[in-house]
Backbone bond lengths (Angstrom), bond angles and torsions (degrees), N, CA, C in turn:
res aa  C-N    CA-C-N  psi(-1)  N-CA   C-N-CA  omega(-1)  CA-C   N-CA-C  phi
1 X - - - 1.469 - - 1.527 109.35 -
2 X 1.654 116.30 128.70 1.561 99.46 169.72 1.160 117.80 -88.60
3 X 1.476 108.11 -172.47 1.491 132.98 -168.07 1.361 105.63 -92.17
4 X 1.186 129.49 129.15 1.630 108.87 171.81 1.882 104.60 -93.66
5 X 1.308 89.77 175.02 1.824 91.09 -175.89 1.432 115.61 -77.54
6 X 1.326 121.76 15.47 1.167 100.96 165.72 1.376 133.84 -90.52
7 X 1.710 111.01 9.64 1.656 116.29 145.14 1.302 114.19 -57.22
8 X 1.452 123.32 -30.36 1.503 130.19 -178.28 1.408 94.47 -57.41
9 X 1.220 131.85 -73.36 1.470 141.27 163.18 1.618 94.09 0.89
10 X 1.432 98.75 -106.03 1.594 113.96 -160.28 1.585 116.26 -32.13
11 X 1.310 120.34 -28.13 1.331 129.71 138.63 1.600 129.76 -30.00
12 X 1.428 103.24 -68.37 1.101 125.09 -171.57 1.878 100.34 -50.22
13 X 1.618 89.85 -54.53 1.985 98.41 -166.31 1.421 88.54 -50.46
14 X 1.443 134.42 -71.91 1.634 141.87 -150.42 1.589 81.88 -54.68
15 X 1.137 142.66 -74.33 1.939 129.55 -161.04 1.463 110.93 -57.66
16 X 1.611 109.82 -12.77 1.796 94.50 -175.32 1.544 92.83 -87.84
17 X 1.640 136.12 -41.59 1.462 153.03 155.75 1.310 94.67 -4.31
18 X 1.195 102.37 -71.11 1.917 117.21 -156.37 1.384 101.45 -57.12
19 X 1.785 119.51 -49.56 1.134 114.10 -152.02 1.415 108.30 -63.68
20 X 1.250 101.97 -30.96 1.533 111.70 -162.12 1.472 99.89 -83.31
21 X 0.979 133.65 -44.21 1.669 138.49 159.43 1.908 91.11 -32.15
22 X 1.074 106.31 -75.14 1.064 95.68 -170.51 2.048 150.72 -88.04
23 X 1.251 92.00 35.76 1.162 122.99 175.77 1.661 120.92 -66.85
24 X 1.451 110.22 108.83 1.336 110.68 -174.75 1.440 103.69 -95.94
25 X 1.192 124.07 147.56 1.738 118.17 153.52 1.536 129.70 -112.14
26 X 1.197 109.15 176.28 2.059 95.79 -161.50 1.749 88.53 -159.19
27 X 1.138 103.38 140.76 1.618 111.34 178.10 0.891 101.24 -63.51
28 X 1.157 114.15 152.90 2.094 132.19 164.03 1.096 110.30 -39.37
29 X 1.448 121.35 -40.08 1.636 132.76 -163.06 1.588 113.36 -85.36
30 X 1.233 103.27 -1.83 1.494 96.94 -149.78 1.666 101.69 -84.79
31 X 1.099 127.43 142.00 1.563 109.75 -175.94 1.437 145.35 -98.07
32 X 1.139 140.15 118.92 1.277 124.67 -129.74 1.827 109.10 -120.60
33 X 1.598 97.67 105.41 1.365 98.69 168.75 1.481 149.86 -68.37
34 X 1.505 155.69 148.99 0.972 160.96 159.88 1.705 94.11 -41.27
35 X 1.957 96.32 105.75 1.401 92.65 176.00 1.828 116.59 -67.62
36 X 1.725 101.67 -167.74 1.310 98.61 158.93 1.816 131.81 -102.67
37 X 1.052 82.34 8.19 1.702 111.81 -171.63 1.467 95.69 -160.65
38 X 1.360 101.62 134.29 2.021 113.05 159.73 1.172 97.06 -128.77
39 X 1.552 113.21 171.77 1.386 108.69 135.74 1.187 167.31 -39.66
40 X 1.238 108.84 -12.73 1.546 136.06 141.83 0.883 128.33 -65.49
41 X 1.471 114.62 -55.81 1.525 111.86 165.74 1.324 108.24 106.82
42 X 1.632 105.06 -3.28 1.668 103.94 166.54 1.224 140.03 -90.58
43 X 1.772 94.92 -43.13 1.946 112.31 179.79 1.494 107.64 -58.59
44 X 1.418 112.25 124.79 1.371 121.05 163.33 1.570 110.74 -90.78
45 X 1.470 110.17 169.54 1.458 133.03 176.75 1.437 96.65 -51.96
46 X 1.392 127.44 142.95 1.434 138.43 144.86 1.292 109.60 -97.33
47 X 2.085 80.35 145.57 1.846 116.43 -158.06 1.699 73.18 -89.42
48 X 1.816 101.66 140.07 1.194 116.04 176.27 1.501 121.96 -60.43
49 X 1.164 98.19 -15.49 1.691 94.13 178.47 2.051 102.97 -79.32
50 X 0.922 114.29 -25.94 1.694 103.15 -179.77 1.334 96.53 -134.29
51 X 1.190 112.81 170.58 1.263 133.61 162.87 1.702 124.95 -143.51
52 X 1.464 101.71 16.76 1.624 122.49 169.26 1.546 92.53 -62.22
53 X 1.866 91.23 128.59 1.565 84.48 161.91 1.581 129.16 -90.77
54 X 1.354 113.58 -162.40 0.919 112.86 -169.13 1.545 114.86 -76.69
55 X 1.459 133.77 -173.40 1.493 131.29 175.98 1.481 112.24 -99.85
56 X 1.876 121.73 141.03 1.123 105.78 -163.84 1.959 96.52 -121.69
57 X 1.405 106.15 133.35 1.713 103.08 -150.64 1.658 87.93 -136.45
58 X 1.592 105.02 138.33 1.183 118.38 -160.78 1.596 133.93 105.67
59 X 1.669 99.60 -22.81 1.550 98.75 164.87 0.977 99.17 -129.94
60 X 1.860 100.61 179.49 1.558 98.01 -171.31 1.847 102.59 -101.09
61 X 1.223 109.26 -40.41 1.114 118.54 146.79 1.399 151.15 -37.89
62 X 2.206 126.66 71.33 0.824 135.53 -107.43 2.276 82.23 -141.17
63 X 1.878 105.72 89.12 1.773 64.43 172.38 1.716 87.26 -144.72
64 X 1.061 123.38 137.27 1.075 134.79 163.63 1.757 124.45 -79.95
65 X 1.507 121.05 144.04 1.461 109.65 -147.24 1.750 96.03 -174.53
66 X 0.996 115.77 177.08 1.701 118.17 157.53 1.368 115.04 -113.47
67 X 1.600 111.57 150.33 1.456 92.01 -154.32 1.656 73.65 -146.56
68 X 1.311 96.67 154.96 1.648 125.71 167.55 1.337 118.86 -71.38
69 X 1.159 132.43 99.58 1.578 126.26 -176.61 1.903 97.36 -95.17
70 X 1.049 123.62 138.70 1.370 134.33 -176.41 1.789 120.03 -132.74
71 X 1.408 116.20 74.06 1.075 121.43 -144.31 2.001 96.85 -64.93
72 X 1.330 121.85 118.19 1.763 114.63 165.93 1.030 121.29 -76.46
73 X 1.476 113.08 -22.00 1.838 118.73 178.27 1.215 102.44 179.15
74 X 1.285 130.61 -173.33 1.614 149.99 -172.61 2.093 93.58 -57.21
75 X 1.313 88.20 124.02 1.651 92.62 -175.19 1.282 120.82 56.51
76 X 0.854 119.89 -10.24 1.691 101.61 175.89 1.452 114.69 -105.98
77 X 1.304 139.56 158.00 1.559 158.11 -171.60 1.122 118.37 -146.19
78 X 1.597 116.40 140.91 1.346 114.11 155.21 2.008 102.70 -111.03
79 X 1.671 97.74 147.31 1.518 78.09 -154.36 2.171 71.54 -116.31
80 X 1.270 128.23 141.21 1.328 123.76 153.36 1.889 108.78 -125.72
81 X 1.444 89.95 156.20 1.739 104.60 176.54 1.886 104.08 -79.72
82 X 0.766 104.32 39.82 1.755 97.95 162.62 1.770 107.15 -143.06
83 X 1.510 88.48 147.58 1.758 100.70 157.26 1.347 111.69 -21.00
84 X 1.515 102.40 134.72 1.687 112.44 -170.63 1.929 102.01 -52.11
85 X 1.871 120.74 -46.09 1.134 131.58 -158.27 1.756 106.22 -62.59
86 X 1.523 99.29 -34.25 1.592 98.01 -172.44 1.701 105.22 -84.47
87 X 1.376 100.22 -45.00 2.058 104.84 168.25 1.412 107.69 -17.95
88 X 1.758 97.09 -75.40 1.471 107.46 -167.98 1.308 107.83 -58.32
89 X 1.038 132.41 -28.40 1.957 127.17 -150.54 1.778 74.27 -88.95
90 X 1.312 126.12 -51.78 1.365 117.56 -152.15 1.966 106.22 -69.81
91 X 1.509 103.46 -46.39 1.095 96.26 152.56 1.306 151.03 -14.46
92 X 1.340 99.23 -96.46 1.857 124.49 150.86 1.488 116.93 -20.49
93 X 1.509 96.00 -64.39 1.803 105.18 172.51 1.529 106.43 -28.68
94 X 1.509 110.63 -72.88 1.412 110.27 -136.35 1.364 104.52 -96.47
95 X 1.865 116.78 -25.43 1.615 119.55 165.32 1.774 90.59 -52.23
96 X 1.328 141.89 -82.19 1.414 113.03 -133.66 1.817 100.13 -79.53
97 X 1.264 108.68 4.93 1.842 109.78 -174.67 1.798 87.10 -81.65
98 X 1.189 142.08 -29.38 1.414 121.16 -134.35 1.867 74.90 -125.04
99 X 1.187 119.85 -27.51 2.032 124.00 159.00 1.123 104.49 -57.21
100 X 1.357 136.89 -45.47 1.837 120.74 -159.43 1.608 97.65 75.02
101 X 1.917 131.97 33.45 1.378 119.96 -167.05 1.147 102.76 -130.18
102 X 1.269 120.13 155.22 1.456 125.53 159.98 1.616 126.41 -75.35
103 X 1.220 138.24 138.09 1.623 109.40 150.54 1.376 145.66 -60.14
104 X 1.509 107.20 111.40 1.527 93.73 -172.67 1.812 110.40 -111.33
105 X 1.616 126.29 169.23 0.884 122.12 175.00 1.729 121.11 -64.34
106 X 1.759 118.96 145.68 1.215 83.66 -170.14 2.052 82.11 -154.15
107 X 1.373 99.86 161.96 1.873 91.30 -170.41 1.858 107.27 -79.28
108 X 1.409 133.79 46.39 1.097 131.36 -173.72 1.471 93.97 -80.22
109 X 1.368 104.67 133.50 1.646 115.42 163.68 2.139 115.25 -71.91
110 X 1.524 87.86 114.10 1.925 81.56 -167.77 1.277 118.19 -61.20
111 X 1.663 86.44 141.05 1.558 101.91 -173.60 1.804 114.26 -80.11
112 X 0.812 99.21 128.40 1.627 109.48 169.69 2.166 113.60 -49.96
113 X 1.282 97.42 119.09 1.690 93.04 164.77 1.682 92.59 -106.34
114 X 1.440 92.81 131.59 1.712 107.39 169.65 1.298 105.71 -96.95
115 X 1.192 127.03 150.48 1.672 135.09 139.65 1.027 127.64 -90.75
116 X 1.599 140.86 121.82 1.067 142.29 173.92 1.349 130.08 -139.35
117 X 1.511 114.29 157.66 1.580 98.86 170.97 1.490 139.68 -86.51
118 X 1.144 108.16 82.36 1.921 108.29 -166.41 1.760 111.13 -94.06
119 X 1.224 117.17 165.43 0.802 139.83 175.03 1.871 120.27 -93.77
120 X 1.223 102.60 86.65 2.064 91.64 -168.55 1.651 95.35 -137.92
121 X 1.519 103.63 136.64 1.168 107.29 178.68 1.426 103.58 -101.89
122 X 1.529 118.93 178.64 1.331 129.06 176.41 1.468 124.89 89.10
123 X 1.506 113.02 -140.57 1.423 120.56 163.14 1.612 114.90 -23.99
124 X 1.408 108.97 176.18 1.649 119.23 174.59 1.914 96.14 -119.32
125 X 1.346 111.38 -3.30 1.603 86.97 160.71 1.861 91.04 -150.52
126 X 1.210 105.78 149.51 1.685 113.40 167.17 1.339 100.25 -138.82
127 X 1.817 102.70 -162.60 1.276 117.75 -170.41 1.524 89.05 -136.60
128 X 1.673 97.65 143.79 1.761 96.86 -171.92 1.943 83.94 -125.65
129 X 1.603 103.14 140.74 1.727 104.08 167.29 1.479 93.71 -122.26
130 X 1.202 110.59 147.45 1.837 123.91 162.02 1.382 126.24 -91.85
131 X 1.340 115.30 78.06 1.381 108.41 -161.99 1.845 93.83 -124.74
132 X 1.764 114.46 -169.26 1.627 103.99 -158.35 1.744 71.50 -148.57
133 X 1.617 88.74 159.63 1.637 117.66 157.01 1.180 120.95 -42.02
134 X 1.044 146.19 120.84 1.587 135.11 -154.74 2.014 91.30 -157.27
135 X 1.698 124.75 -21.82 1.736 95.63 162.45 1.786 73.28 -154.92
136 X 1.941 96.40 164.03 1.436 91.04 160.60 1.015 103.57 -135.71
137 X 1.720 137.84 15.97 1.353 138.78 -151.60 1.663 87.69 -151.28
138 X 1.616 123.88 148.57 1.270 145.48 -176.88 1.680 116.40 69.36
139 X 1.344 101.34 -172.96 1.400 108.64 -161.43 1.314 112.15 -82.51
140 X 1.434 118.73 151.80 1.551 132.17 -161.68 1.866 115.04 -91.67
141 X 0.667 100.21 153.55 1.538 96.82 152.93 1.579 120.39 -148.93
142 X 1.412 105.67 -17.90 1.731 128.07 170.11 1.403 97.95 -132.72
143 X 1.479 92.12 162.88 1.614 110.86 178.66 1.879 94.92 -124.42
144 X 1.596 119.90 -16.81 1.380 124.30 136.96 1.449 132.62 -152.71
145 X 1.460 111.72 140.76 1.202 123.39 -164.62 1.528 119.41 -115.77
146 X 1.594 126.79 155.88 1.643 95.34 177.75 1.405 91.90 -102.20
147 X 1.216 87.55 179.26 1.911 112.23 -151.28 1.957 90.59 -86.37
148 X 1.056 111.75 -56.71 1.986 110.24 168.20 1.564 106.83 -43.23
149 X 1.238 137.41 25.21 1.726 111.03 -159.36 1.620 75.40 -139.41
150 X 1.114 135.47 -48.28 1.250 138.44 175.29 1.775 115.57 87.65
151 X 0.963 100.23 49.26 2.019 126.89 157.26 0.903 119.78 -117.58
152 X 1.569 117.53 45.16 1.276 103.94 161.35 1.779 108.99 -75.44
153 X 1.369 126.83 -21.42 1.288 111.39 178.80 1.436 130.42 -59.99
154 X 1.839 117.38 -19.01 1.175 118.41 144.79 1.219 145.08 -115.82
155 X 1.198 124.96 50.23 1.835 138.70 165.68 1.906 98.95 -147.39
156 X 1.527 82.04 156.80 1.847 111.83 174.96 1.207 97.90 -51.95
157 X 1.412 118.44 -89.64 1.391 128.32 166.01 1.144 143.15 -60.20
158 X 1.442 119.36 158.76 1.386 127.52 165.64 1.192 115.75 -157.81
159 X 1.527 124.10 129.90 1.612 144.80 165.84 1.316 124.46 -84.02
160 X 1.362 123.68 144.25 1.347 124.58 158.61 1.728 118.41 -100.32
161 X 1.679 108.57 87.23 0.736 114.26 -151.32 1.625 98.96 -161.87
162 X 1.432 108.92 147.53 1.505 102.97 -174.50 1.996 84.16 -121.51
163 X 1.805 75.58 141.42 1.490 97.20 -158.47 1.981 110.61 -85.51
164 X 1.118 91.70 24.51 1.773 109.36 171.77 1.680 97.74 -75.15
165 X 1.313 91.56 -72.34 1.683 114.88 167.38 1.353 116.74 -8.69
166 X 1.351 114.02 -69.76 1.092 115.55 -177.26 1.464 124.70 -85.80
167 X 1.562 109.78 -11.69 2.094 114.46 167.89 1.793 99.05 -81.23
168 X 1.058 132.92 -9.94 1.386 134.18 144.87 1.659 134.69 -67.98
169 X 1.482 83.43 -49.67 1.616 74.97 157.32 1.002 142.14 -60.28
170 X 1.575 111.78 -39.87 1.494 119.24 172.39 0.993 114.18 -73.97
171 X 1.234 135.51 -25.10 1.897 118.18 159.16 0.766 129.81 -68.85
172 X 1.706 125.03 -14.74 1.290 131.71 174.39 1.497 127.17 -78.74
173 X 1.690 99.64 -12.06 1.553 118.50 171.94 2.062 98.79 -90.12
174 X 1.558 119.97 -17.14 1.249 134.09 -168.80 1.764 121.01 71.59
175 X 1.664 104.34 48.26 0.944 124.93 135.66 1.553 136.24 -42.33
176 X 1.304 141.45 109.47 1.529 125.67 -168.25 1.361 108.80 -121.59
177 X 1.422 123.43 107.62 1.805 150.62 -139.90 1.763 73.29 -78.04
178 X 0.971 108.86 143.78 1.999 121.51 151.77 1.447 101.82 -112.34
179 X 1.379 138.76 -121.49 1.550 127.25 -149.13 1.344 78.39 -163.26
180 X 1.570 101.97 141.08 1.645 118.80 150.46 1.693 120.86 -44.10
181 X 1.215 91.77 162.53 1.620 106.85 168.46 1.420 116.00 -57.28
182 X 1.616 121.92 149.51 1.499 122.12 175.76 1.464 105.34 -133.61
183 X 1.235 108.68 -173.43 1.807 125.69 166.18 1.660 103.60 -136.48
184 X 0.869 110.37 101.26 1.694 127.68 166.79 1.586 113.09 -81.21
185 X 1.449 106.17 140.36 1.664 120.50 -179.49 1.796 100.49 -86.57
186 X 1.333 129.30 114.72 1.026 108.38 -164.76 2.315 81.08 -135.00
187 X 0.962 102.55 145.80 1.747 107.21 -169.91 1.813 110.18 2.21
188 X 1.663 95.70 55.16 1.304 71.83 172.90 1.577 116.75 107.29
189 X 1.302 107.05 -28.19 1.329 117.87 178.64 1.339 103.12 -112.97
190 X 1.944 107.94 161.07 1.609 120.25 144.54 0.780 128.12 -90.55
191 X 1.398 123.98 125.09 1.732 131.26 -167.53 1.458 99.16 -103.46
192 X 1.107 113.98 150.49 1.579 142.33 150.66 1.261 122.84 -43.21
193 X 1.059 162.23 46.51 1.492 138.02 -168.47 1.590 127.77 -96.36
194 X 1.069 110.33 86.99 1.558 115.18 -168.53 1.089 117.50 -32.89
195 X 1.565 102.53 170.64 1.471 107.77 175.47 1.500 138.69 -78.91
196 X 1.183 156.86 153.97 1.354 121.58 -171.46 1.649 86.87 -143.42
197 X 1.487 100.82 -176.71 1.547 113.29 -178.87 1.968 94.46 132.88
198 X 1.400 110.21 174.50 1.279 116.58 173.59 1.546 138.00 -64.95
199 X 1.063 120.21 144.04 1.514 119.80 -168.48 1.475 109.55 -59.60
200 X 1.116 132.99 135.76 1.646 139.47 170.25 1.486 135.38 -99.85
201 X 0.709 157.81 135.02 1.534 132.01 -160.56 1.686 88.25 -123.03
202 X 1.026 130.35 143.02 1.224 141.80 171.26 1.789 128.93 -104.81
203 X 1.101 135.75 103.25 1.446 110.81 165.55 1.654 101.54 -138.99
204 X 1.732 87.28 172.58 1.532 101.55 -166.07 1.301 104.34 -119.88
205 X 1.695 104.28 128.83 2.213 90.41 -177.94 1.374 84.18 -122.63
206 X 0.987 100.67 164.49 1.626 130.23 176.23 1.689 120.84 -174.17
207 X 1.250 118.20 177.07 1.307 113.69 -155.93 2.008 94.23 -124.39
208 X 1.299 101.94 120.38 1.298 126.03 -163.05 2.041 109.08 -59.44
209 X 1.068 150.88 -162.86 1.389 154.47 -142.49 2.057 74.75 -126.70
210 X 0.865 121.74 -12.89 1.791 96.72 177.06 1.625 99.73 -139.83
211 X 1.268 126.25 17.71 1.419 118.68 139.09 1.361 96.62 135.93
212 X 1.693 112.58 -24.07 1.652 126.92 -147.25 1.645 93.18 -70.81
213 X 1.359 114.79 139.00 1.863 123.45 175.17 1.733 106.70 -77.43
214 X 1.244 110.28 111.31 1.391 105.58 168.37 1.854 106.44 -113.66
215 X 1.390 78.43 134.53 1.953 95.98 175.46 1.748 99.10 -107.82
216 X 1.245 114.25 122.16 1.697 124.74 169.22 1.593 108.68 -118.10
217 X 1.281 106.04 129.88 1.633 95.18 138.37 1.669 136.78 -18.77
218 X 1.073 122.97 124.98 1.634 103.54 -176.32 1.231 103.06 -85.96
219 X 1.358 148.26 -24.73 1.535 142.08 139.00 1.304 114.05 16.87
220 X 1.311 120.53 -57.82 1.385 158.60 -137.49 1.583 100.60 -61.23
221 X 1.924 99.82 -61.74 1.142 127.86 -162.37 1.503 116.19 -73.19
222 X 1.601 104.17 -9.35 1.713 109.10 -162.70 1.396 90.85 -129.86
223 X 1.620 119.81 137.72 1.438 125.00 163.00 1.383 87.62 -135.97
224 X 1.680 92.79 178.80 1.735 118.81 -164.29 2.128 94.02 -84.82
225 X 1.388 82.62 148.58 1.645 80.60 176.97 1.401 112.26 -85.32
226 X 1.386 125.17 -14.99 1.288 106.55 166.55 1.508 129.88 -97.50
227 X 1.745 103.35 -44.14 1.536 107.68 175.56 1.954 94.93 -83.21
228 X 1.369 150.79 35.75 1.003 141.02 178.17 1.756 112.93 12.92
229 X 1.444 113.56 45.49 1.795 133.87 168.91 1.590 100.27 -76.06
230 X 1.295 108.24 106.64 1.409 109.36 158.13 1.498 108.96 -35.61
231 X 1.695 129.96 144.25 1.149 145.46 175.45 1.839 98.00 -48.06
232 X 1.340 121.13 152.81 1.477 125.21 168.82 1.694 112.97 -134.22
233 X 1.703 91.88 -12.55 1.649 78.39 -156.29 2.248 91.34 -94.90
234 X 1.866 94.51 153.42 1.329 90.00 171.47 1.709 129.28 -81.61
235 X 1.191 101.19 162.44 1.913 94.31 174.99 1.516 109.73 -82.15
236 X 1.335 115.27 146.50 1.248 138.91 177.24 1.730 108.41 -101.36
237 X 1.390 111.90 114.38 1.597 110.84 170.31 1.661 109.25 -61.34
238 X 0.851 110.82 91.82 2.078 125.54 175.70 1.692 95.77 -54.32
239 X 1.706 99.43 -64.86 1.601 81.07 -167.79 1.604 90.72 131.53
240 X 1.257 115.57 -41.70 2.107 100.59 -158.88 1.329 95.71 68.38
241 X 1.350 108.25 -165.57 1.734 133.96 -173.85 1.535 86.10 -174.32
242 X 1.639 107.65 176.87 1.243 156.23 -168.49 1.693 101.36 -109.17
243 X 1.297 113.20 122.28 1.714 115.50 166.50 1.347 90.25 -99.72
244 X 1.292 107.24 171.83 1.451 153.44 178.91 1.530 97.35 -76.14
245 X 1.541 142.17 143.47 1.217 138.07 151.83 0.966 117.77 -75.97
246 X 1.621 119.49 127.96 1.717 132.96 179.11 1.517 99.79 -59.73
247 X 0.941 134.18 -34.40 1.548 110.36 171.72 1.644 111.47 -126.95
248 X 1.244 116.86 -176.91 1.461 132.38 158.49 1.147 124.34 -40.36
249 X 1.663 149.02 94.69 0.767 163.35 153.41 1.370 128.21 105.14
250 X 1.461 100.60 17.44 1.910 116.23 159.61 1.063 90.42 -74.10
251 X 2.011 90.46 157.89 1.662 110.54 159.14 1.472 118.96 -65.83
252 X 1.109 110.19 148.27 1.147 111.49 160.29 2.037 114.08 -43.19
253 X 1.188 118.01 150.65 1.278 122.50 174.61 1.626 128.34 -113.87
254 X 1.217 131.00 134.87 1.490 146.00 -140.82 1.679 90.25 -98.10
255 X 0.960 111.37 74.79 1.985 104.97 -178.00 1.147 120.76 -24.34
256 X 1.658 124.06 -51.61 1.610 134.63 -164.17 1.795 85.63 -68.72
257 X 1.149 130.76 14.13 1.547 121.34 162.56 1.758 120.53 -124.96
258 X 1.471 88.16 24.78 1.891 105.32 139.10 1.438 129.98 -89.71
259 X 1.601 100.46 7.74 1.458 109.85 179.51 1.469 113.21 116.17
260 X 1.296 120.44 -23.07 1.609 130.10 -176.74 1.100 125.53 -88.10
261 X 1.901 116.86 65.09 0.801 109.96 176.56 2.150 110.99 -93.20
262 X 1.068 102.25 -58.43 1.236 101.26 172.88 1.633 116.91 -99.39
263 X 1.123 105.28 121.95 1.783 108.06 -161.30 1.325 108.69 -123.41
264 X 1.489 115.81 143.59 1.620 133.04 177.35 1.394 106.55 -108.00
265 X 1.393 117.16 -23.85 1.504 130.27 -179.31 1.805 90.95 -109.49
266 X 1.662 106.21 140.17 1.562 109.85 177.92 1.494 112.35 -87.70
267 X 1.196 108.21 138.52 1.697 111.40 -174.73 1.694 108.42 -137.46
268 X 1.352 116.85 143.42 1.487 119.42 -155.85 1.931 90.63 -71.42
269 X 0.897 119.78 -3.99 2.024 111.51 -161.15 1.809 87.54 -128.10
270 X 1.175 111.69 -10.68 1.702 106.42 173.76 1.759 119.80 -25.97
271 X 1.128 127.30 131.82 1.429 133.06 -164.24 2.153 94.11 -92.96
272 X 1.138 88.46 -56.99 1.633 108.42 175.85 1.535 113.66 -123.47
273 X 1.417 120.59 142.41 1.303 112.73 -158.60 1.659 96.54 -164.91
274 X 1.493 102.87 151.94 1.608 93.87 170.28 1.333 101.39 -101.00
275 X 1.598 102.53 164.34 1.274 126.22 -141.83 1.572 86.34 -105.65
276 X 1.480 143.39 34.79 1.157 158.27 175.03 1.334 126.15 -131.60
277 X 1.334 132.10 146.11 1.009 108.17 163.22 1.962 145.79 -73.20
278 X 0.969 123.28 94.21 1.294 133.08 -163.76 1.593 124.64 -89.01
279 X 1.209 139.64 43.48 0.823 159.09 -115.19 1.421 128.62 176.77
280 X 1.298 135.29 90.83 2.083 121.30 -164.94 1.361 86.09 -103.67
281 X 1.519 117.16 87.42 1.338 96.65 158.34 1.700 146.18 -61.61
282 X 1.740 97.53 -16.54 1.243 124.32 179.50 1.372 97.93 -71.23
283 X 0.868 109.46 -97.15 1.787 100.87 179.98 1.885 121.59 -51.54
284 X 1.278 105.83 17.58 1.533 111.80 -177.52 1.986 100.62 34.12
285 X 1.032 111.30 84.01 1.362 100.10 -176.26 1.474 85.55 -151.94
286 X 1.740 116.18 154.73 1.587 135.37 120.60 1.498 111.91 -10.69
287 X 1.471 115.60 145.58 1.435 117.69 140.16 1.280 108.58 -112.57
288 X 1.401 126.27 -27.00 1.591 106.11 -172.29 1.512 116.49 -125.70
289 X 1.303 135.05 150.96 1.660 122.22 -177.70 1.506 92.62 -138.69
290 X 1.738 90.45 156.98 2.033 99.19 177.38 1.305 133.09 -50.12
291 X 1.066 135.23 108.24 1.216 152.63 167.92 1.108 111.28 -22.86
292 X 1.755 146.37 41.62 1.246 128.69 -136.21 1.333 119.56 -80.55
293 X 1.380 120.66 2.78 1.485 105.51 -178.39 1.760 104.27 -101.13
294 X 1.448 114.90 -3.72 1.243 101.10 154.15 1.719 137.65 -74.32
295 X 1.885 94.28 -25.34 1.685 94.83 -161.64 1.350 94.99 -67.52
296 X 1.304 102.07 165.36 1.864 115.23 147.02 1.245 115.63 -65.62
297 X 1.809 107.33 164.57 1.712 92.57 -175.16 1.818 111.44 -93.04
298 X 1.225 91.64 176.54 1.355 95.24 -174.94 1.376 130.98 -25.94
299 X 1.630 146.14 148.87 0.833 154.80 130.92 1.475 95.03 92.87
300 X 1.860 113.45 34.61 1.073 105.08 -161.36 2.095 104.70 -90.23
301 X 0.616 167.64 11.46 1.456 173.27 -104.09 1.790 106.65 -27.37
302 X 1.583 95.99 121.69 1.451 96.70 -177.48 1.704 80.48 -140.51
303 X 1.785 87.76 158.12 1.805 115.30 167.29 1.291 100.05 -109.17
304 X 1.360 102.22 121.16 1.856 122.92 160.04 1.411 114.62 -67.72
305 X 0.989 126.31 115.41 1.143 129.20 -169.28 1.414 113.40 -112.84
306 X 0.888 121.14 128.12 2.039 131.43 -151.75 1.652 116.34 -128.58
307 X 0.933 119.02 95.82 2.010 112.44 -164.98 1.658 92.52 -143.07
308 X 1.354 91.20 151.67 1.614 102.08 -171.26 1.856 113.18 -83.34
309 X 1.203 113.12 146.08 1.045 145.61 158.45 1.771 137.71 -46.95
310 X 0.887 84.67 -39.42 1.909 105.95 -162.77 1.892 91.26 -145.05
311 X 1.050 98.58 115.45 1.159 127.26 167.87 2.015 110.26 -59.49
């Protein structure tokens, strides 16, 4: 029997707890440098003579700002364009409105809100992951994977990151998960039934061979293995599910942390998934492999960048 996500929930309440536990504030005045590390993982220290940032190439959409970084766990962020005080309140608000929960006290060690200066186009809140180049040659099955699940031989990426983390994050930006892919008995036959849930927009920034920040589409990185067609279609937040524990008195287990969090191939526990069928089961084959003359090279460190679709 599975788990439904509303253990994801009870999760969810303890990270909105924390955030608010952990809420720093900082005068208006106070002045805010180009760290040496963000959450992204791109902005470097500024040389005292400037503090112009860097150039951002690949979108068209170009705005620089201070932004709320809201750490949910190891690598992952929710990053919004408002004052840390209204983030969190707006946050908080709508995670326990869209739970049916109260706030209760709970022993989370407080999380740090950073301010920093990043470069993010689009939406006014996303989800940022820190993950690196991990293949740029053969066939796909993710475009990201976590690094404990051990596929890196088929996806671009990979995170060290447990992929709860991030089906929280995206509700906390108000993302709304629909259900993985199935196979239905239909007269006799197995049917297809895609995956559903909300549209996702995906991109990948990283910092180019002479320093310059490029933000792409992650599309970019995946073409078809036969007509070599850059990817077109968008990801759908599925959701994952909850397994059953293989023995007596394990937790239950978060599927999208067999590695499936962002998928090109459809998988019943998929976290993100296309909303197509992707998959030759007849010929047991791939449909899509890395694009390699787009990726960066190996072990190169990029932020996934995750913002909603559908309003």
């Amino acid at each position: 029997m599975l788990r439904t996500v509303s253990q994801a929930f009870s999760v969810a309440l303890l990270f909105v707890a924390g955030m608010v536990a952990g809420c720093q504030d900082r005068s208006p005045g106070q002045q805010t440098h180009f760290p040496t590390t963000t959450p992204l993982g791109l902005a470097s220290a500024p040389s005292k003579s400037s503090l112009k940032p860097p150039l951002a190439y690949g979108t068209e959409a170009k705005e620089w700002f201070f932004s709320t970084h809201v750490p949910v766990g190891p690598n992952v962020f929710v990053q919004i364009r408002q004052p840390a005080e209204a983030a969190l309140r707006e946050i908080t608000s709508g995670a326990l409105h869209s739970l049916g929960l109260r706030l209760v006290p709970c022993g989370l060690t407080p999380l740090a809100v950073l301010r920093s200066f990043v470069v993010r186009p689009g939406a006014d809140r996303q989800v940022s992951v820190a993950a690196m180049v991990v293949l740029r040659h053969g066939y796909l099955e993710h475009l990201l994977t976590t690094q404990a699940a051990g596929k890196n031989h088929e996806s671009v990426l990979a995170a060290d990151i447990d992929a709860l983390h991030l089906h929280i994050a995206l509700m906390a930006i108000g993302a709304k998960p629909g259900k993985p892919m199935e196979y239905r008995e239909e007269n006799g036959r197995r049917v297809f039934v895609p995956p559903q849930g909300e549209r996702i927009a995906v991109r990948c920034a990283y910092r180019n061979n002479v320093g310059q920040l490029v933000i792409v589409p992650a599309q970019r990185w995946i073409r078809d293995v036969d007509k070599k067609q850059i990817l077109q279609q968008d990801w759908v937040f599925a959701g994952s599910r909850f397994l059953d524990p293989l023995e007596p008195g394990e937790k239950p287990f978060f599927g999208a942390n067999l590695g499936r969090v962002i998928c090109v191939s459809n998988f019943s526990v998929a976290l993100l998934d296309l909303p197509v069928r992707s998959t030759d089961q007849e010929a047991e084959g791939l449909l899509w492999e890395a694009n390699t003359e787009t990726i960066p090279p190996l072990k190169t460190p990029v932020s996934v960048l995750l913002s909603r679709l559908e309003k």
